[in-house]
C-alpha positions as CSV (number, residue, x, y, z in Angstrom):
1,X,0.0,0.0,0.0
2,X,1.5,3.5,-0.8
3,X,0.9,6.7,0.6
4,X,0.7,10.0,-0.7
5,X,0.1,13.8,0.4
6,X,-3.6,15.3,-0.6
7,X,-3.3,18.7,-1.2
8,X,-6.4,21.3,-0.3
9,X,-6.5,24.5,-2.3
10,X,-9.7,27.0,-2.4
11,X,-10.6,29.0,-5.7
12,X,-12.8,32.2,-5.8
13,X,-13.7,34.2,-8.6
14,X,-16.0,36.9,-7.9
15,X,-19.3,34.7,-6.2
16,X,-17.9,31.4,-7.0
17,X,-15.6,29.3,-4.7
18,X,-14.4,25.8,-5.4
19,X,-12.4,23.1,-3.0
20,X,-10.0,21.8,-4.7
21,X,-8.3,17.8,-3.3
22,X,-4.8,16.8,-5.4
23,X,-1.9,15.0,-5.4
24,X,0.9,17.5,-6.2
25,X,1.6,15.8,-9.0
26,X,-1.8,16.5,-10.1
27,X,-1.0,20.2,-9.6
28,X,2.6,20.0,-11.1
29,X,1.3,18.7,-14.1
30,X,-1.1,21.7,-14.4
31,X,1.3,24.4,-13.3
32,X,3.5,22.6,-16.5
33,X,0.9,23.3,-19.1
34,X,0.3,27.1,-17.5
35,X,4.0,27.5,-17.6
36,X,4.4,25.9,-21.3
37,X,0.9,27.8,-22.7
38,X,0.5,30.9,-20.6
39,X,3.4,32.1,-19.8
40,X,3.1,32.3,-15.8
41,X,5.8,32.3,-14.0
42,X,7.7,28.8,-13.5
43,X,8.8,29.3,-10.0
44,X,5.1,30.3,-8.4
45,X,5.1,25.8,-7.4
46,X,7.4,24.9,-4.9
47,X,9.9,22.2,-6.3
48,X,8.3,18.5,-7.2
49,X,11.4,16.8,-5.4
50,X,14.1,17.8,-3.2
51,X,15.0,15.3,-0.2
52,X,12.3,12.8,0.1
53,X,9.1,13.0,-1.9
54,X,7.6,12.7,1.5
55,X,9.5,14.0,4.0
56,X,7.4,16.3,6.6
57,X,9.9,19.3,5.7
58,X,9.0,19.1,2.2
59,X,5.3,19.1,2.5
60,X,5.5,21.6,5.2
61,X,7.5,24.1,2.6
62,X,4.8,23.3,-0.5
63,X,1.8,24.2,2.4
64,X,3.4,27.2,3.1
65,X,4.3,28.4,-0.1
C-alpha cells in the first residue's frame, strides 16, 4: 500500500468558490501546461522533489508556499 500527500486549495472568482483535493503531482502537471501555454511564471510551485518526496519538511515548505 503506498501513501501519498492530498493537497487542499480554495478558488474564488468573484461569487464562485471551489475546493480543490490533489496529489501535487496532479498540480505539477497543471502548473507545467500554464507554464508551457500561458506564460506564468515557473517558479510560483514549490519544487516536485528535493529530499524525500515525503518527508514532513517538504510538504511543510509546499503548504506554506
Amino acid at each position: 500500500i503506498s501513501s501519498f500527500q492530498v493537497y487542499i486549495i480554495q478558488v474564488s472568482v468573484g461569487n464562485h468558490q471551489w475546493t480543490v483535493k490533489h496529489r501535487y503531482s496532479d498540480f505539477h502537471d497543471l502548473h507545467e501546461k500554464l507554464v508551457s501555454e500561458k506564460k506564468i511564471d515557473k517558479n510560483l510551485l514549490p519544487p516536485k522533489k528535493i529530499i524525500g518526496k515525503n518527508s514532513k519538511s517538504l510538504v511543510e515548505k509546499r503548504q506554506k508556499e
